[in-house]
N, CA, C and O atoms as a CHARMM CRD file, in Angstrom:
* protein
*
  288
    1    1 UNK  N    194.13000  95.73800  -3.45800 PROA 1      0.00000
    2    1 UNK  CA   195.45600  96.05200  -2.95500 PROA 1      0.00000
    3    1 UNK  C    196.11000  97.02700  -3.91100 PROA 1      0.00000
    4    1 UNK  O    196.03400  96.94000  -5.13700 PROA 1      0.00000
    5    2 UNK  N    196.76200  97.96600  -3.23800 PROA 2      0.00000
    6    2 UNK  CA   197.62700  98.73000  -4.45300 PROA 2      0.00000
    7    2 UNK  C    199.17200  99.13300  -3.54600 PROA 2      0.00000
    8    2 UNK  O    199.33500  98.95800  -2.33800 PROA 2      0.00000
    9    3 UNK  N    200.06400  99.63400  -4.40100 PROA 3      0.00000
   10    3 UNK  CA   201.23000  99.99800  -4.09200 PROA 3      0.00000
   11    3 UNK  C    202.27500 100.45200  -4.85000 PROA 3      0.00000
   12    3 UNK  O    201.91700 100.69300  -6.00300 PROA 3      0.00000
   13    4 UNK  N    203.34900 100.64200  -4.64900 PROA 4      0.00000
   14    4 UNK  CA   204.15400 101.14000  -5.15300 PROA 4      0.00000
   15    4 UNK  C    205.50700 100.85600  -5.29500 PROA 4      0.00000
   16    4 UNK  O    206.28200 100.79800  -4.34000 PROA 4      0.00000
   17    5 UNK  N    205.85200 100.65500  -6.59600 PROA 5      0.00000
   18    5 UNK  CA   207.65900 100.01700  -6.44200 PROA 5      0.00000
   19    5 UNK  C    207.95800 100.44300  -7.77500 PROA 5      0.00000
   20    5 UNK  O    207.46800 100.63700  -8.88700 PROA 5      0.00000
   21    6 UNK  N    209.44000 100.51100  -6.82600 PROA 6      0.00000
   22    6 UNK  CA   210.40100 101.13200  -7.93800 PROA 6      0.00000
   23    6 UNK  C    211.79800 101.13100  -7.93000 PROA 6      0.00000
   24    6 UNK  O    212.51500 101.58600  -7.03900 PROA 6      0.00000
   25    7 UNK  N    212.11800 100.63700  -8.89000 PROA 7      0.00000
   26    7 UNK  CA   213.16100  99.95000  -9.93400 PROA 7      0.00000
   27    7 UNK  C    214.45500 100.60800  -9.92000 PROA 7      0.00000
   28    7 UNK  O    214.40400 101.83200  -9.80100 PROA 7      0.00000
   29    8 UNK  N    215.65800 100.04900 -10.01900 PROA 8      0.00000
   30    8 UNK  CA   216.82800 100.77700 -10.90500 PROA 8      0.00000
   31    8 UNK  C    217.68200 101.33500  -9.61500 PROA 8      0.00000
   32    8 UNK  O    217.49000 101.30800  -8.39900 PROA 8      0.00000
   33    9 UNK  N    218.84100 101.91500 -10.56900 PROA 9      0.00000
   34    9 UNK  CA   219.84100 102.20000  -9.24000 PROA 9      0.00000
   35    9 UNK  C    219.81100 104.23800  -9.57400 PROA 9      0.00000
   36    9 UNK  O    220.68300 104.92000  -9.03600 PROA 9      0.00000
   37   10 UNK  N    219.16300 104.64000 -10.11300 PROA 10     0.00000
   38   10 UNK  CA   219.05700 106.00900 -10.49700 PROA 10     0.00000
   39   10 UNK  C    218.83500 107.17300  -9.02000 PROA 10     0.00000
   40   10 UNK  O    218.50400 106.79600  -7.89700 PROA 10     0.00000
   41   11 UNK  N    219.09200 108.45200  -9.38300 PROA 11     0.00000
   42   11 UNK  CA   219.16000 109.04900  -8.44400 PROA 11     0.00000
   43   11 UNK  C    217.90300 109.01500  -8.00300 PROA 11     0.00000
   44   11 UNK  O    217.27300 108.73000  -9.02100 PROA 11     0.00000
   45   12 UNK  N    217.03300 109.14200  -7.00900 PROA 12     0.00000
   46   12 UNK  CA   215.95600 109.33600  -5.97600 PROA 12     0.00000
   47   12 UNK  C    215.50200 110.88100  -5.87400 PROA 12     0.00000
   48   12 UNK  O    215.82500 111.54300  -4.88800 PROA 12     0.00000
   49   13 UNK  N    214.88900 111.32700  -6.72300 PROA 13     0.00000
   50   13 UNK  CA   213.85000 112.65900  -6.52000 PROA 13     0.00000
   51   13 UNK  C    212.77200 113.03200  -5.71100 PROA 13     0.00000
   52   13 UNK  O    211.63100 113.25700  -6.11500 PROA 13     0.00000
   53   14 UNK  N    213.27000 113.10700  -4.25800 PROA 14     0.00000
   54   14 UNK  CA   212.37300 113.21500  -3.08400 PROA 14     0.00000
   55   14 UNK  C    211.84800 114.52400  -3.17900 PROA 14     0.00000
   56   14 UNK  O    212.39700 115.62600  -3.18500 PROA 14     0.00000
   57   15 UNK  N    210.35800 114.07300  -3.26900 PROA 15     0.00000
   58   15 UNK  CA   209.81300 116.12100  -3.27900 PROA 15     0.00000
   59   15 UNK  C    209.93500 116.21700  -2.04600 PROA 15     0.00000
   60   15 UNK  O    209.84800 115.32300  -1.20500 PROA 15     0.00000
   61   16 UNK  N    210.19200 117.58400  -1.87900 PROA 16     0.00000
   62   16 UNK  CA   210.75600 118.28700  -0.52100 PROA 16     0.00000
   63   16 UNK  C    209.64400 119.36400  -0.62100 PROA 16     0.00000
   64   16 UNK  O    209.29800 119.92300  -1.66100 PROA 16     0.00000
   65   17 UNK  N    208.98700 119.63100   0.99000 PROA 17     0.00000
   66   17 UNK  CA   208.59200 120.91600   1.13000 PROA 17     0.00000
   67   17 UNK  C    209.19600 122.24800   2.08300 PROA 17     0.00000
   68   17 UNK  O    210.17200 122.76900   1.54300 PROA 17     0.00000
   69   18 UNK  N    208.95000 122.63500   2.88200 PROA 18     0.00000
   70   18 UNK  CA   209.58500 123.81200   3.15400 PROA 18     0.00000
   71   18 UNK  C    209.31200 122.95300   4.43500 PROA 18     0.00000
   72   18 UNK  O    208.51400 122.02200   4.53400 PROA 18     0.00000
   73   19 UNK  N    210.17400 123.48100   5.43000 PROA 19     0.00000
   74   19 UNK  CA   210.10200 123.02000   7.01100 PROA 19     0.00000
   75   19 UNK  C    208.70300 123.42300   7.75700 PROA 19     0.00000
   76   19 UNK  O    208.03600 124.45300   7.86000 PROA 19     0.00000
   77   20 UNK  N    208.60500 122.03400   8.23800 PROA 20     0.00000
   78   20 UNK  CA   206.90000 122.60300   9.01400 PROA 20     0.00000
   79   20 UNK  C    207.44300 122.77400  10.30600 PROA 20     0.00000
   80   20 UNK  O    208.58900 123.05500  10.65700 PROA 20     0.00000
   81   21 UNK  N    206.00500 122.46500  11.20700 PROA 21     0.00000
   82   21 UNK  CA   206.12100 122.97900  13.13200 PROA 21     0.00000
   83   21 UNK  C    207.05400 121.79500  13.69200 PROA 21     0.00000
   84   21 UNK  O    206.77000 120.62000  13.45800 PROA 21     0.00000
   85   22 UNK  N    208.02500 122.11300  14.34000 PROA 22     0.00000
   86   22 UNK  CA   208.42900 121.04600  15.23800 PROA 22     0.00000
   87   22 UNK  C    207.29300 120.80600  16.17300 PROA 22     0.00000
   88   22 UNK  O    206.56900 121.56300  16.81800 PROA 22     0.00000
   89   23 UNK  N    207.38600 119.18500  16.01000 PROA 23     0.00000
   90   23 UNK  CA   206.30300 118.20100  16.39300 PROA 23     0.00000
   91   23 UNK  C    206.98300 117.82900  17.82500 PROA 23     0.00000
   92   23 UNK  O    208.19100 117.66500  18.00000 PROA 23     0.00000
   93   24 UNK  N    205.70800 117.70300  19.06100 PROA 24     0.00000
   94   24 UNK  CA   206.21300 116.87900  20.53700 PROA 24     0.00000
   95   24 UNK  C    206.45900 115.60700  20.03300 PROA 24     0.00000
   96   24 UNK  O    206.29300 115.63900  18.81300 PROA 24     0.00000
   97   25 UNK  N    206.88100 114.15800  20.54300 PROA 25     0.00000
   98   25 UNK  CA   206.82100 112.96400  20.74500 PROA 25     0.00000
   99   25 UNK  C    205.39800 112.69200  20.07400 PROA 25     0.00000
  100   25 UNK  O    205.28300 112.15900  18.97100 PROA 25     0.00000
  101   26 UNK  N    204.22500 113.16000  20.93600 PROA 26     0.00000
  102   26 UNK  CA   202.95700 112.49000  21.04300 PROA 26     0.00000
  103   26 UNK  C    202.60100 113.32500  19.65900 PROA 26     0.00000
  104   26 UNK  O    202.04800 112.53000  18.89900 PROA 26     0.00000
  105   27 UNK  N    202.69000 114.36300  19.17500 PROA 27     0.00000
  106   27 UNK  CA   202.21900 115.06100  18.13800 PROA 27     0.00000
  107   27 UNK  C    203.00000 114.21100  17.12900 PROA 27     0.00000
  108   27 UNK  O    202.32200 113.80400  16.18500 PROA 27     0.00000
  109   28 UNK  N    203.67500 114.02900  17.13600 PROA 28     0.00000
  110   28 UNK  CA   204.74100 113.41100  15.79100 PROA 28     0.00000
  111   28 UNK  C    204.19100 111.72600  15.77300 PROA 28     0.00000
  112   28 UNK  O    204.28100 111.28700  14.62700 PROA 28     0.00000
  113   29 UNK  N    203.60500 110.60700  16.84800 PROA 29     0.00000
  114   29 UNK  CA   203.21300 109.65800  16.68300 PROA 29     0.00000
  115   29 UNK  C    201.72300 109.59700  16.23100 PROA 29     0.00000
  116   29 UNK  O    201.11000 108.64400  15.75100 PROA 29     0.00000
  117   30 UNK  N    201.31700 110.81300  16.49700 PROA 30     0.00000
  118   30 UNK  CA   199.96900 111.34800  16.04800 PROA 30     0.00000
  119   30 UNK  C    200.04600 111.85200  14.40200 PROA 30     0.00000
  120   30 UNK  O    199.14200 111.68500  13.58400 PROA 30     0.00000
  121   31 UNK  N    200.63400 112.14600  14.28600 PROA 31     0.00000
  122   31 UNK  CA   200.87800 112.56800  12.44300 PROA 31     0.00000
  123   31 UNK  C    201.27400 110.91100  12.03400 PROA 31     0.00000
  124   31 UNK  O    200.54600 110.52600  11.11900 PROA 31     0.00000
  125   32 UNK  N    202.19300 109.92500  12.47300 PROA 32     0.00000
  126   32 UNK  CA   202.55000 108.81800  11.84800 PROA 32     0.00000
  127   32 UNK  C    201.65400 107.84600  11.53800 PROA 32     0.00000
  128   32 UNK  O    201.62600 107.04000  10.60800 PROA 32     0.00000
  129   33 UNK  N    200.47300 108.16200  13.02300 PROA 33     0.00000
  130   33 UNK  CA   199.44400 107.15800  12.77300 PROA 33     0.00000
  131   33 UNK  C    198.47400 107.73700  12.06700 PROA 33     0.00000
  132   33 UNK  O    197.54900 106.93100  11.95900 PROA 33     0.00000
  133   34 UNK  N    198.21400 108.84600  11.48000 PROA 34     0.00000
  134   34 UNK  CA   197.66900 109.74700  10.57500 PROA 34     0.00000
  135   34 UNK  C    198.18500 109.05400   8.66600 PROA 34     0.00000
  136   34 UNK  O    197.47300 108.68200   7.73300 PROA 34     0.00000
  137   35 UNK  N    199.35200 109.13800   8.78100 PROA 35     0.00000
  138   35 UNK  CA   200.23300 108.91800   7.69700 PROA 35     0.00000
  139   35 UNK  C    199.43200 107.11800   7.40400 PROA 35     0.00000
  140   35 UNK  O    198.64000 106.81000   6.51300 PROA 35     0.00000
  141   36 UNK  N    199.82000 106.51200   8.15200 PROA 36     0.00000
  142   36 UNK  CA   199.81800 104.83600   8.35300 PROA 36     0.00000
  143   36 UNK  C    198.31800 104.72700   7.79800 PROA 36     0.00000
  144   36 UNK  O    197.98900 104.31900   6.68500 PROA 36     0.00000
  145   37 UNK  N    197.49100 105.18000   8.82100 PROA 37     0.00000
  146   37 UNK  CA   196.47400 104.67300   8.31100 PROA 37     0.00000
  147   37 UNK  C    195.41500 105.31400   6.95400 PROA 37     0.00000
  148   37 UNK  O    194.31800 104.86800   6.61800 PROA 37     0.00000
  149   38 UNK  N    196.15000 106.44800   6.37300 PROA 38     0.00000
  150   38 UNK  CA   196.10300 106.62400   4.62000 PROA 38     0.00000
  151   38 UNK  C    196.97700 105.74200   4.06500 PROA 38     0.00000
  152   38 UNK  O    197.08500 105.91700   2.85100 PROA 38     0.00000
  153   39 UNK  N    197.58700 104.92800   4.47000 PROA 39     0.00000
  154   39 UNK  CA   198.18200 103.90900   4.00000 PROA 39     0.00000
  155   39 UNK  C    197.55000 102.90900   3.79200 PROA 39     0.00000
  156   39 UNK  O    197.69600 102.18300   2.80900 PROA 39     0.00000
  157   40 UNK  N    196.67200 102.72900   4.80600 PROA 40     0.00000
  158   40 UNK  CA   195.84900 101.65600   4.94700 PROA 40     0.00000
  159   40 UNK  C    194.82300 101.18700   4.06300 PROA 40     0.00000
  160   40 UNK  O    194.61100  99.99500   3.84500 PROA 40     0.00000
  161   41 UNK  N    194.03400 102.37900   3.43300 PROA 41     0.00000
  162   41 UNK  CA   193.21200 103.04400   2.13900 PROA 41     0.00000
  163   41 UNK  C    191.67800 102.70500   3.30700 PROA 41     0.00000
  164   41 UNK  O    190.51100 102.61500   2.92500 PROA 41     0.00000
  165   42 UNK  N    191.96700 102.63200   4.12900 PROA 42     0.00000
  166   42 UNK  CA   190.11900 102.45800   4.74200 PROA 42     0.00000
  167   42 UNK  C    190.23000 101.07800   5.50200 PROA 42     0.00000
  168   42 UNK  O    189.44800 100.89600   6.43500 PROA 42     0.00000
  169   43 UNK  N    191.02800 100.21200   5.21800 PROA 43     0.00000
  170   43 UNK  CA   190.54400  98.84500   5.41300 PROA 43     0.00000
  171   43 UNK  C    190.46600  98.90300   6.92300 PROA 43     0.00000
  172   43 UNK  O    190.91200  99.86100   7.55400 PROA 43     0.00000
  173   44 UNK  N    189.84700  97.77900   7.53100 PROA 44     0.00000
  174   44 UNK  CA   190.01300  97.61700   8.90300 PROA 44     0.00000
  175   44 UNK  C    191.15200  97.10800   9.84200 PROA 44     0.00000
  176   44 UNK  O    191.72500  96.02100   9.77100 PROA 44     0.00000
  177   45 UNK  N    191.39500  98.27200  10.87300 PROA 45     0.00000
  178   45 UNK  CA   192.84900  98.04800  11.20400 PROA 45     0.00000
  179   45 UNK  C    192.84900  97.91000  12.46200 PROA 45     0.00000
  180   45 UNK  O    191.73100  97.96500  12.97300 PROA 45     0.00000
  181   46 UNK  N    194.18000  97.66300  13.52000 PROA 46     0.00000
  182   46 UNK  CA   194.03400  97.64100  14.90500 PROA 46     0.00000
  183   46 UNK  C    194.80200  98.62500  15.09700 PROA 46     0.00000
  184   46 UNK  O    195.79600  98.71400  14.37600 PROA 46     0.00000
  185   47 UNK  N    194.53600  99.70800  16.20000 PROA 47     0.00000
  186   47 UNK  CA   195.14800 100.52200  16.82700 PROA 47     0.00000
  187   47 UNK  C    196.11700  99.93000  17.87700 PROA 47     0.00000
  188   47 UNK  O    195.87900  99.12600  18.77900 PROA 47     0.00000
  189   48 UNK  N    197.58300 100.70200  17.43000 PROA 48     0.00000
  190   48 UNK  CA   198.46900 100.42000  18.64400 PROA 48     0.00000
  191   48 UNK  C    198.69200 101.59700  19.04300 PROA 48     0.00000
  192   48 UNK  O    197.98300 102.34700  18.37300 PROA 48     0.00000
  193   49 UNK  N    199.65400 102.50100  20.21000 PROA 49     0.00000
  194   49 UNK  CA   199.83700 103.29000  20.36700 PROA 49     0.00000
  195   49 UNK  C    201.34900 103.48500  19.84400 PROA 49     0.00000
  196   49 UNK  O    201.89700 104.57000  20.04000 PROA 49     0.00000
  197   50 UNK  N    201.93900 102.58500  19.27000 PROA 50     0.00000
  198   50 UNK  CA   203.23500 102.46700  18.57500 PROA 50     0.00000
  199   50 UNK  C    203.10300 102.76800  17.44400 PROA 50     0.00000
  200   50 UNK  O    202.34000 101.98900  16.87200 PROA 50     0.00000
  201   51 UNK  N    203.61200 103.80000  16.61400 PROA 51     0.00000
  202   51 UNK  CA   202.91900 104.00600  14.96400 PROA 51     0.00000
  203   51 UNK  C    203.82700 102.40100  14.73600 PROA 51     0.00000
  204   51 UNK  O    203.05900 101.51600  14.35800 PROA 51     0.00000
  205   52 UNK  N    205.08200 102.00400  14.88400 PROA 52     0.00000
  206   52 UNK  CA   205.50000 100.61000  14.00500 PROA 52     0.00000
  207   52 UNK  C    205.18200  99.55200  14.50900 PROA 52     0.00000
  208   52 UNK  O    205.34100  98.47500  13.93500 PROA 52     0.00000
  209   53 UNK  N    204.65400  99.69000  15.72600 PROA 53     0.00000
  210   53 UNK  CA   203.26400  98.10700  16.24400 PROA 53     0.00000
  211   53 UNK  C    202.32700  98.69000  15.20700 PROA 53     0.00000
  212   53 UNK  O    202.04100  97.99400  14.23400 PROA 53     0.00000
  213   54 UNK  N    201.92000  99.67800  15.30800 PROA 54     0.00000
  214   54 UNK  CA   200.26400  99.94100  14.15600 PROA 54     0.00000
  215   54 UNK  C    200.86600  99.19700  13.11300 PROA 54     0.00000
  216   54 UNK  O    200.42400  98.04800  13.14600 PROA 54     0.00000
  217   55 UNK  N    201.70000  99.36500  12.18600 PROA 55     0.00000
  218   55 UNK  CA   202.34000  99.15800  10.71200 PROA 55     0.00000
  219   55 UNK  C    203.11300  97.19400  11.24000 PROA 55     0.00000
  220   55 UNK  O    203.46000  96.20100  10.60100 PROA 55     0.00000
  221   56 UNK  N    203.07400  97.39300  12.00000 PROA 56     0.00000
  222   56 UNK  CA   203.34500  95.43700  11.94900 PROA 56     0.00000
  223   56 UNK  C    202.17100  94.79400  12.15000 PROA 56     0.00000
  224   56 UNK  O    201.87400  93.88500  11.37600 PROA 56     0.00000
  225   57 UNK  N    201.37200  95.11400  13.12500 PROA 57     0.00000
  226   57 UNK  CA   200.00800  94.59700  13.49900 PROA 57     0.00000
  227   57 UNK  C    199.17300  94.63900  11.98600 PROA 57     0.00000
  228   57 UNK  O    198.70000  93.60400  11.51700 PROA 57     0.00000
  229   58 UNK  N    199.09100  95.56100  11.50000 PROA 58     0.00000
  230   58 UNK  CA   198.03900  95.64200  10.12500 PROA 58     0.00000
  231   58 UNK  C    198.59300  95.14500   9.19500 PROA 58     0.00000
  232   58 UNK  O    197.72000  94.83700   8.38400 PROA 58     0.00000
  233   59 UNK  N    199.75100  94.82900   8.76200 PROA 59     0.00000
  234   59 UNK  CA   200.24200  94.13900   7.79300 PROA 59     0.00000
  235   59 UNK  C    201.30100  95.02800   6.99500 PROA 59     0.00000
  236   59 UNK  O    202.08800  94.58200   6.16100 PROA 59     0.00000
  237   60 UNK  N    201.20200  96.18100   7.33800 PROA 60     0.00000
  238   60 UNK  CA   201.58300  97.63400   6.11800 PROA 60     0.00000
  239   60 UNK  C    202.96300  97.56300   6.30500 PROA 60     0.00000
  240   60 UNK  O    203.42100  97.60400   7.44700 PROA 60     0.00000
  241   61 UNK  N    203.73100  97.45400   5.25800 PROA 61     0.00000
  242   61 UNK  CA   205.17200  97.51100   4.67500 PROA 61     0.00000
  243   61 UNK  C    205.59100  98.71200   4.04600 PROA 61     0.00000
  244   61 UNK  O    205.43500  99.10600   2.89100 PROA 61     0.00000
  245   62 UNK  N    206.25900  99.31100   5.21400 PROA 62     0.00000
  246   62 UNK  CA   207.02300 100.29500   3.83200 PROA 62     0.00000
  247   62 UNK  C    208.08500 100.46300   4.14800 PROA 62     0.00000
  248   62 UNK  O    208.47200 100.51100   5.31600 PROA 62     0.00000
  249   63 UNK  N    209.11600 100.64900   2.63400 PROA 63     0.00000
  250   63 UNK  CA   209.86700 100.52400   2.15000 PROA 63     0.00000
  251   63 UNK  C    210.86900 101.63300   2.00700 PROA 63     0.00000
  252   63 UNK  O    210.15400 102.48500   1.48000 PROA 63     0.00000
  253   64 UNK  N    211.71700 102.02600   2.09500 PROA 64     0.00000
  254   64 UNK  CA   212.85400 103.15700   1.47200 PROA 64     0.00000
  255   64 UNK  C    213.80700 103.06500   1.75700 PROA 64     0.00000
  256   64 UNK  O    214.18200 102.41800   2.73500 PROA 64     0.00000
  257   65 UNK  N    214.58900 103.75500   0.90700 PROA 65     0.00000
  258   65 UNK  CA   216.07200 103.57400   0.81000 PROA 65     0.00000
  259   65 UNK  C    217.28200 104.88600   1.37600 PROA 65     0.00000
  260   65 UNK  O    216.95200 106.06300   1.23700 PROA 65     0.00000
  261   66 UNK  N    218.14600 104.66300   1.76900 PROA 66     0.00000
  262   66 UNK  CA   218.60000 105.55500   2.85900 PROA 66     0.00000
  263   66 UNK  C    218.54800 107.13000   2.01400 PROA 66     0.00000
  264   66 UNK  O    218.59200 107.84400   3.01500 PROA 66     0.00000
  265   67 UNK  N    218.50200 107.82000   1.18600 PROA 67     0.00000
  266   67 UNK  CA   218.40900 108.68200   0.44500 PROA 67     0.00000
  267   67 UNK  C    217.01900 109.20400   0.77300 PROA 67     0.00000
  268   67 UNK  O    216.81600 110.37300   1.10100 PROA 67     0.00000
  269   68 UNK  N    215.78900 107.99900   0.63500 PROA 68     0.00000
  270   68 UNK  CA   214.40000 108.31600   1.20200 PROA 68     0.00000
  271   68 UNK  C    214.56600 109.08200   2.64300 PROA 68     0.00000
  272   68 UNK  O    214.36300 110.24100   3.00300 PROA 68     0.00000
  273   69 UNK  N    215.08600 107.74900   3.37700 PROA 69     0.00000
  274   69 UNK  CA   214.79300 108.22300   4.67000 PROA 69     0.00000
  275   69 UNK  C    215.62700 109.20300   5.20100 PROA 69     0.00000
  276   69 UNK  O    215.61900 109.34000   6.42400 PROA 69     0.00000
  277   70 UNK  N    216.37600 109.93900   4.49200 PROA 70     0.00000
  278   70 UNK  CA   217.23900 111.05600   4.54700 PROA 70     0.00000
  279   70 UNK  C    216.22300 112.17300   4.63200 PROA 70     0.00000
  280   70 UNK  O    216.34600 112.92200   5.60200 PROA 70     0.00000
  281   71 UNK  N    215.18700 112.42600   3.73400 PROA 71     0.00000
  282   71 UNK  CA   214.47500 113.31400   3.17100 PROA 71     0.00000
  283   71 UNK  C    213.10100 113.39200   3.98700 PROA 71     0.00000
  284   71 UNK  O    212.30300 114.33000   3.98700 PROA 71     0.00000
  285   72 UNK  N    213.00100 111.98000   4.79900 PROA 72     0.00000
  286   72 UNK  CA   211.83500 112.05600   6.32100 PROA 72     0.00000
  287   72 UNK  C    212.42000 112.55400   7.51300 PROA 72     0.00000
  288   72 UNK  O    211.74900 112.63900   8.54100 PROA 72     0.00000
């Protein structure tokens, strides 16, 4: 198992890249379940067509804080 956490009330240094392609619906759940399951590191998972059924069904937690999810 591995992961990541982190501490403290300090400012949040989200690397930012330059704006990519606006994504359809199906292209953008297609990158999430892309994302999710490098999350996963390999293990064996169940496909949903929901990237957050995929990420409840497999167990995968993630975490951020509104500053994060500012920067997704």
């Amino acid at each position: 198992m591995s992961g990541f956490l982190r501490a403290g009330e300090g400012v949040l240094d989200v690397p930012r890249t330059d704006p990519g392609p606006e994504y359809s619906y199906d292209q953008a759940d297609a990158e999430a379940h892309r994302f999710f399951a490098a999350l996963a590191g390999g293990r064996d998972t169940t496909f949903h067509d929901d990237p957050v059924e995929f990420v409840r069904a497999n167990g995968l937690m993630i975490l951020y804080s509104a500053e994060a999810a500012d920067a997704f």
